[in-house]
C-alpha positions in Angstrom: 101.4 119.4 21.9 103.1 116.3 22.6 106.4 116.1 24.5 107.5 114.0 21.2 107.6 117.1 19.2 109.0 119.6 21.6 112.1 117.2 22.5 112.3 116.9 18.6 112.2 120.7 17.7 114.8 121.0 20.2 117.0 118.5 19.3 117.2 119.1 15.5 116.9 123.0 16.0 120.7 122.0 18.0 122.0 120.9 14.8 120.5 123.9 12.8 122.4 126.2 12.4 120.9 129.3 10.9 117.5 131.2 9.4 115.6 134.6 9.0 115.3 136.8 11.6 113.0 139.4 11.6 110.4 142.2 13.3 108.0 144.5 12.0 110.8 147.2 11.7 113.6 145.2 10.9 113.3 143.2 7.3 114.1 139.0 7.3 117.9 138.5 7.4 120.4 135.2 7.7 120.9 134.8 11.2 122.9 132.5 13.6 120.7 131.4 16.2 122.5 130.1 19.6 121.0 127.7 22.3 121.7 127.9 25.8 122.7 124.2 26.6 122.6 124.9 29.9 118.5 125.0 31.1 116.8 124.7 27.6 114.6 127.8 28.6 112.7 129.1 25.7 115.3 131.1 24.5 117.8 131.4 21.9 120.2 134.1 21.1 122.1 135.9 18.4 124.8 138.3 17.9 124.5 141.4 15.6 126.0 144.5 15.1 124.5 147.4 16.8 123.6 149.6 13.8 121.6 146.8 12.4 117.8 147.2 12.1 117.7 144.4 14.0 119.4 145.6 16.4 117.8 148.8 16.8 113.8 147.2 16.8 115.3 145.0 19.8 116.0 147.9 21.7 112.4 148.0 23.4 110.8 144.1 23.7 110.0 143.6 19.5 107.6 141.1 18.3 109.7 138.8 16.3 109.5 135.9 13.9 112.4 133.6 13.1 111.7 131.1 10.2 114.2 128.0 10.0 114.9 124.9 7.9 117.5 122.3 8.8 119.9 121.4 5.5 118.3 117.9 5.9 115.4 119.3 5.5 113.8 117.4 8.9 113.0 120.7 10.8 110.5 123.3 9.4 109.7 125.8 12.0 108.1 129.4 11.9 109.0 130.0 15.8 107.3 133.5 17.1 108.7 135.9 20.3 109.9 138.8 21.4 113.3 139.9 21.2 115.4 142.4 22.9 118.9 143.8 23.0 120.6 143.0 26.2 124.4 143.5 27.9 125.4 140.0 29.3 128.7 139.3 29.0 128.6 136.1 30.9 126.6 135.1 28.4 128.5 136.5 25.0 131.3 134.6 26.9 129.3 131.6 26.6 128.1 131.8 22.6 131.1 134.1 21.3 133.1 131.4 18.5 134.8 131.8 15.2 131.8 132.1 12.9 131.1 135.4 15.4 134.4 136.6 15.4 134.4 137.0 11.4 131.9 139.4 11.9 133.7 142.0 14.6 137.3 143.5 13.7 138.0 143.5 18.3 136.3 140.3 18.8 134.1 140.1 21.3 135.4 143.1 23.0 134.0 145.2 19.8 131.9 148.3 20.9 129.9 147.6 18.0 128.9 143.4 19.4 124.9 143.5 20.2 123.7 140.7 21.7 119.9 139.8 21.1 117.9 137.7 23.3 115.1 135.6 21.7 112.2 134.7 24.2 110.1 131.9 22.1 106.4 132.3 22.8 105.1 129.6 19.9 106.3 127.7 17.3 104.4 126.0 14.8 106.9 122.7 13.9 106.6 120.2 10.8 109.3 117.4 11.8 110.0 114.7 9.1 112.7 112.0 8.4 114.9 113.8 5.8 114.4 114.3 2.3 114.6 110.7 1.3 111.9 109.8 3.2 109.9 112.3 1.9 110.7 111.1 -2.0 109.8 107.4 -0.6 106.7 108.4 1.1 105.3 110.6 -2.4 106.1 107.5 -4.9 104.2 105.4 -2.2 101.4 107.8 -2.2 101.2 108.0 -6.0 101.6 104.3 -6.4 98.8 103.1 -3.4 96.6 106.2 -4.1 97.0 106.9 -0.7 98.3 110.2 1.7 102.2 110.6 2.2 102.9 110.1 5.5 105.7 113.5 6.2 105.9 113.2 9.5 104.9 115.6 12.9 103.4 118.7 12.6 101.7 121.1 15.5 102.2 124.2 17.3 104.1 124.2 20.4 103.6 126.8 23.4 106.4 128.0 25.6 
């Protein structure tokens, strides 16, 4: 897949914010995925509460899926991996904010924090201009007789 579309998935999935997270033990919940600004890798990460399904199906290398849409609705992405629970506090140092701290009555010292590491295998990726374009591009379709033009779609490899 082109370059194009990968620099675009990870520029718009940076101002995402959340989506489903799920396995085939652990049911599709709201999550708050995190990127690692520093090397891009194929990874993103999350921070859950140990008791969670979640959680517990990351404790061995899961099969996972995590299904996003930004709220400008220019990022569609069903992104597929593995994840796993891991210890890194370098890294919790790195992703722990506010929003995570709501969550965790010790903060990030909590014995109950769980960090999960995402490692992105494939994603398949419909990028668009925003909702408004979208409208524009279906009355243009209706009115021409011709195909709406939504934007990029493909699968990318990681």
């Amino acid at each position: 897949m082109s370059d194009d579309l990968k620099k675009a998935f990870w520029d718009r999935l940076d101002d995402t914010r959340a989506g489903m997270l799920m396995t085939k033990t652990a049911r599709a919940i709201p999550m708050t995925h995190y990127i690692d600004e520093d090397d891009r890798a194929p990874v993103l990460w999350f921070i859950t509460a140990k008791g969670t399904d979640l959680a517990q199906s990351a404790e061995g290398r899961a099969p996972a899926e995590y299904l996003i849409s930004s709220k400008d609705e220019s990022l569609w992405a069903r992104i597929d991996g593995h994840v796993s629970a891991v210890t890194n506090p370098t890294e919790l140092d790195k992703l722990w904010n506010a929003f995570a701290g709501a969550w965790f009555e010790e903060g990030k010292q909590d014995p109950d924090v769980q960090l999960i590491r995402f490692d992105l295998t494939e994603a398949e990726v419909w990028v668009t201009d925003g909702s408004m374009k979208f409208l524009y591009e279906i009355a243009k379709a209706n009115a021409t007789h011709t195909k709406p033009d939504v934007g990029q779609h493909g699968t990318i490899r990681f």
